[in-house]
C-alpha positions, 0 to 999 in steps of 0.5 A: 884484207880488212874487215867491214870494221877497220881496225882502231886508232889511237885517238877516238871520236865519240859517237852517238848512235842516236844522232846519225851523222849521215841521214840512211836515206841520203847515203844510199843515194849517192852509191850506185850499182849497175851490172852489165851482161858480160857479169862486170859489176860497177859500184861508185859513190858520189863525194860532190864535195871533193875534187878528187876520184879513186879508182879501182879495178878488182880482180876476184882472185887472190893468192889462195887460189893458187896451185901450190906449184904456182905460188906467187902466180897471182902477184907475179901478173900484178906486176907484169901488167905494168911492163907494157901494153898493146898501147903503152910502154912501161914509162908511157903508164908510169908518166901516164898518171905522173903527169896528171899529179895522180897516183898509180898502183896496185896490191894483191891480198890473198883473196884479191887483186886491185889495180887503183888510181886516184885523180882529179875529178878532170882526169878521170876519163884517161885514168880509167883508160890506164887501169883498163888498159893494164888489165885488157892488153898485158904484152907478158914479153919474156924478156920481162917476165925474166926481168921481172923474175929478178925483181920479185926475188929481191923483193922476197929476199928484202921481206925475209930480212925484215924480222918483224914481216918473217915471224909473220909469215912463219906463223901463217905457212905453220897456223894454215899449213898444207892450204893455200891461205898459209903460202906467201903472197910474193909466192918462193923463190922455187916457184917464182923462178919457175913460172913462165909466159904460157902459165901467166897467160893462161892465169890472166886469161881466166882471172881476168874475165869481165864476170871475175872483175869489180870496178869501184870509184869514189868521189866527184863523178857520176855513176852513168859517166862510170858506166860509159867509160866501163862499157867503152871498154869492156863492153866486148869482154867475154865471160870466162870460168875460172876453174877455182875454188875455195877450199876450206881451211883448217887450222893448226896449233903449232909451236915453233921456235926458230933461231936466228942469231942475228937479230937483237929482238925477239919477235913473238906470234900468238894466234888462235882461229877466228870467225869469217869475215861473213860471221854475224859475231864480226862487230863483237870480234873487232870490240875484241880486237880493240879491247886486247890490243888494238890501240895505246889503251888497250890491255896488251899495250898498257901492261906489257908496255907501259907497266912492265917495260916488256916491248916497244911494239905489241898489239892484236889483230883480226884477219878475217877472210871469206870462210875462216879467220885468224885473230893474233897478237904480236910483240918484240922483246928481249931474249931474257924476257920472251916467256914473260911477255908470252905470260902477260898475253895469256893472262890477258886473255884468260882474264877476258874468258873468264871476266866480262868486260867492264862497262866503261872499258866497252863505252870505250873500245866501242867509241874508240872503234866508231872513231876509226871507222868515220875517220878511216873514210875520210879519203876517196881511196878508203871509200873505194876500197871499203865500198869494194870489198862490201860489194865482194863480200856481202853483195851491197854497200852497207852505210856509216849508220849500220856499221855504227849501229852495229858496233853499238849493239856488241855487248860485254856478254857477246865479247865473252861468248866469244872468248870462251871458245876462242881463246882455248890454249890447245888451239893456240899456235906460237911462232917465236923468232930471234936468238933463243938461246936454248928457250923452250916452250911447250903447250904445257906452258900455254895451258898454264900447268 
């Protein structure tokens, strides 16, 4: 999931605050919301200097609402919705889109779902067709849903040989044990082999429901032709209580040293709690990020790369979610050098805790991070996604003007406020990955003794 502030990229653009690129107003009036009485919530935003539309139907149910029995449930619909429908075969939904020249697909987060297409302007009525008929009429047939089995298990299988995705999910299961946030997306293989027709109707029946459901869209259409196609077909949908519930999460600062003989890098996790994507410190925590390593000049990046030589990936990263957050820093390296590279990132950190960030740095992560913000919703599908998710969070679009407005307002004061509690050693949590070799770290080691 990503936050209301993206994440930096590695080429700024330098704004200023004072010269908006967008007059407030006029971006408020190309962005419409409209509820309908069944509780379906529809946001669109008009681009009348494009040809292209992106479409989303989001579903507000993610993987952390799962029972632990279930794991994988959740993904596991996303996928079936595409094996067929009441009016659709599984070729007729892929050629469907194909045909057009647009794009078909769909993600599940741990909080949400999205079924997108991106078209132009001309298709949209047969696009949004497609996306409510995958997520109105599923078949769910058991002779899929065994097929389907079968394919999200080679999907599992090909994640845990990708070294750079397991060291990940070790940490997550480990950092949020015991809560759903810490299982897998894709779900395990015992689970996966273990959900069948009734329980993946039931699931879809209560996700599903037009009061569980957001319908976004950005480009060159109107907000009333949107609400129409959006009557036409979920008009008749009833509301349906969904029975879940967030529960909060706590976290867990464990080490954890896995060996894996296999692989010639080691692969290293560090990660610590974090504010909620909701927080009112998310502008100074994405400066944060991009301070420590979010970008070629960031700190992590220069001295463990550029002056030490110790890795050829390392960088930090926010994830937030509705009621909790993880901030991270990964980094691959050699077996004779993981206690270094884990050294140089605590330095790093303790230096941020202890020495408020210098002037110039900030002017630069500050306008390294507006760069990527401007730049990050150039494209119909970043718009439609960002203007979802500050629907699903925050109940109203927030405009380019605030969100920049915001960023500028971070001080060196807020980012070490921050740093002060979060980056505690006795909160932190280590995954490390790859042929130890016998490497031992403790949490005296973390703590610098």
């Amino acid at each position: 999931m990503s936050s209301p502030v993206t994440s930096p990229v590695t080429n700024p653009v330098t704004v200023s605050v004072d010269s908006p690129i967008v007059n407030a107003a006029a971006e408020h009036q190309l962005i419409d919301r409209t509820v309908l009485d069944n509780g379906l919530t529809i946001v669109s935003e008009r681009m009348p200097h494009v040809r292209s539309v992106t479409m989303g139907i989001w579903v507000l149910n993610g993987s952390r609402r799962e029972e632990a029995a279930e794991n994988g449930i959740t993904h596991f619909v996303e996928h079936m919705v595409f094996k067929g429908t009441s009016h659709r075969s599984a070729e007729e939904i892929a050629r469907s889109v194909d045909s057009i020249g647009g794009n078909l697909d769909a993600f599940t987060s741990k909080e949400n779902v999205c079924f997108n297409a991106k078209v132009l302007d001309e298709h949209v009525p047969l696009a949004f067709e497609v996306l409510a008929d995958l997520v109105l009429n599923p078949l769910f047939r058991t002779e899929d849903i065994i097929r389907e089995q079968g394919v999200i298990l080679q999907e599992i299988k090909m994640d845990e040989d990708n070294p750079d995705y397991l060291v990940h999910e070790i940490f997550t299961q480990n950092f949020w044990k015991d809560h759903p946030l810490g299982r897998p997306i894709l779900g395990t293989k015992e689970t996966v082999k273990l959900l069948q027709q009734e329980k993946l109707v039931d699931y879809f029946q209560h996700c599903f429901a037009p009061n569980n459901l957001l319908i976004a869209a950005a480009g060159n259409l109107e907000h009333e032709r949107l609400v129409d196609l959006a009557r036409r077909w979920f008009d008749d949908q009833k509301r349906m209580p969904n029975g879940h519930q967030d529960l909060p999460p706590a976290t867990h600062a464990r080490i954890v040293l896995r060996n894996k003989k296999q692989l010639e890098q080691v692969q290293i996790c560090l990660g610590m709690p974090a504010e909620s994507l909701l927080s009112e410190n998310r502008y100074a925590w994405s400066v944060l990020n991009t301070v420590v390593g979010g970008g070629m000049s960031s700190r992590l990046f220069q001295n463990i790369r550029e002056r030490q030589g110790l890795a050829y990936a390392v960088f930090s990263d926010l994830n937030p979610y509705r009621d909790a957050g993880l901030f991270g820093v990964y980094a691959g390296t050699g077996a004779k050098t993981v206690r270094q590279v884990v050294v140089s990132i605590l330095k790093e950190l303790r230096d941020l805790r202890d020495t408020p960030v210098p002037a110039e740095e900030l002017r630069r992560a500050k306008d390294n991070l507006k760069g990527s913000l401007m730049l990050g919703l150039e494209s119909t599908g970043a718009r439609m996604s960002n203007l979802a998710r500050q629907q699903i969070y925050f109940g109203r679009s927030i405009g380019m003007n605030e969100l920049l407005e915001n960023v500028e307002r971070v001080t060196a004061e807020d980012v070490q406020r921050i740093t002060s509690t979060a980056f505690d050693p006795a909160k932190m949590a280590l995954t490390v990955l790859g042929n130890l070799n016998g490497l031992r770290i403790t949490r005296a080691d973390l703590m610098g003794s």
